[in-house]
C-alpha positions as CSV (number, residue, x, y, z in Angstrom):
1,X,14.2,8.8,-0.4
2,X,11.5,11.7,-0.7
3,X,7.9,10.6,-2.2
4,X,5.1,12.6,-2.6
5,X,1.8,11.0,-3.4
6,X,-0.3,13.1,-5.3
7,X,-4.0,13.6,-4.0
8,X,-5.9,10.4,-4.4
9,X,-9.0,11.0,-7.1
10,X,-12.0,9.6,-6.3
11,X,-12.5,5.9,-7.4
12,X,-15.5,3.9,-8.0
13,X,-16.5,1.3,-5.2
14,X,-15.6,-2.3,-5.2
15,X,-18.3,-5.1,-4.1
16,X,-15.8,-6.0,-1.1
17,X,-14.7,-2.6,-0.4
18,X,-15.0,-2.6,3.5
19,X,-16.8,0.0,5.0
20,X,-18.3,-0.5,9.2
21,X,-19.0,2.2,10.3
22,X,-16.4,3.7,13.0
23,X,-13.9,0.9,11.3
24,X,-10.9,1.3,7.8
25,X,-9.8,-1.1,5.9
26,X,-5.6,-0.9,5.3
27,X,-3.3,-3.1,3.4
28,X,0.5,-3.8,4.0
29,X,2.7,-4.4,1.4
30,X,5.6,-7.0,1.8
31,X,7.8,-7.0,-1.2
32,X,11.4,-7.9,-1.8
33,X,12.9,-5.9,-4.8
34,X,16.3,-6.0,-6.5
35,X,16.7,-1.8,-6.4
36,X,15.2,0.4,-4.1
37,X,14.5,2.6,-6.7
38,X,11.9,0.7,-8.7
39,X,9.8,1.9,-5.5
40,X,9.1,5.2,-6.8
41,X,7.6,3.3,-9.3
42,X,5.7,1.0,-7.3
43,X,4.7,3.7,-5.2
44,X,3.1,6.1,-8.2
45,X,1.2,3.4,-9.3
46,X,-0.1,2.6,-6.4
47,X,-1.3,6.4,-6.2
48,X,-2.5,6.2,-9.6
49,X,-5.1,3.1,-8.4
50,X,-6.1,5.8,-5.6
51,X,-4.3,4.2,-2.9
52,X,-3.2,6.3,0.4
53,X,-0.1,6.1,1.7
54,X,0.1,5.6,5.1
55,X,3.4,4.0,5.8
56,X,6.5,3.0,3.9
57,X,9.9,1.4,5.1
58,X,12.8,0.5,2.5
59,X,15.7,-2.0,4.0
60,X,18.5,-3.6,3.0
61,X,18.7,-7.7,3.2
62,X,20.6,-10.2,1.6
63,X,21.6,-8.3,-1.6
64,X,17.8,-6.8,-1.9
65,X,15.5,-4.4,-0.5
66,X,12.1,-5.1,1.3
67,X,9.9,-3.0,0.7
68,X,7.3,-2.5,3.4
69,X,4.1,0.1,3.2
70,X,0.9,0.3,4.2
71,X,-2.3,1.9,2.2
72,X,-6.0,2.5,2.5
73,X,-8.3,4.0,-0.2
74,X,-8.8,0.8,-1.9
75,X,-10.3,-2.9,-1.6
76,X,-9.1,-5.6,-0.5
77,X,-9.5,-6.9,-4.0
78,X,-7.4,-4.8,-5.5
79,X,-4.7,-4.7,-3.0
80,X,-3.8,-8.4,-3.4
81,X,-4.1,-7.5,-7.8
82,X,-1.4,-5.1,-7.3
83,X,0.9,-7.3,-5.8
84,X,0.0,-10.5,-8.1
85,X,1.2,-7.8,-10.8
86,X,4.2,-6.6,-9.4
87,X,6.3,-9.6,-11.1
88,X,8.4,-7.0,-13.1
89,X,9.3,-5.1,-10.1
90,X,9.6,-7.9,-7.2
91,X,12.2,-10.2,-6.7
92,X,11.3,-12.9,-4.2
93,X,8.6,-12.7,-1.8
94,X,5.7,-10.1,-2.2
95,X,2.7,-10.4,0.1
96,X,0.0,-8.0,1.3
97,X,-1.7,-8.5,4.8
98,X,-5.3,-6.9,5.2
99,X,-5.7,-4.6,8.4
100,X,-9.5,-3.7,10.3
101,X,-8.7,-0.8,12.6
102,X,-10.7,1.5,14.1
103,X,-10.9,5.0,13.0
104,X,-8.9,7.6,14.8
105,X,-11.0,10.3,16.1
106,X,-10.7,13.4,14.0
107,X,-9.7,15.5,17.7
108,X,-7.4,13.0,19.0
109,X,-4.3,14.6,20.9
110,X,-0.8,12.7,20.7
């Protein structure tokens, strides 16, 4: 499956946005879905709320699909909203785990 996130706009700051110098803020997404496909439409919403995509896994298990992704761009706040709201969408377990990692050096080499 081919996604491509449209360029996140610019969205106003939450009072627990995190921001330490030198340090991000990223969320990961756990949600069980009944089609793979209704993550397009997770995903473009997620886009829509300014989110960054900055990792995503689909897998089969047990007669669902577990979603897994990880975003930054937003707060934690909003992050845990979007999967409290996802009832249409998930159909078991949806959780989101909250990330601090330091910021990759704009010159790193692999």
């Amino acid at each position: 499956m081919a996604y491509e996130a449209s360029k996140p706009r610019p969205n106003q700051s939450d009072e627990d946005d995190f921001c330490l110098p030198g340090l991000e803020l990223q969320h990961e997404l756990l949600l069980t879905l009944r089609d793979w496909a209704s993550a397009v439409s997770i995903l473009q919403t997620l886009s829509e709320a300014g989110a960054e995509l900055h990792a995503l896994s689909i897998n089969p298990q047990a007669g669902a699909f577990v979603l897994k992704c990880r975003v930054k761009a937003i707060s934690a706040r909003r992050a845990r909203a979007f999967v409290s709201d996802l009832g249409a969408f998930a159909s078991g377990a949806a959780c989101v785990e909250h990330l601090i990692l330091a910021k990759a050096p704009n010159n790193a080499c692999a």
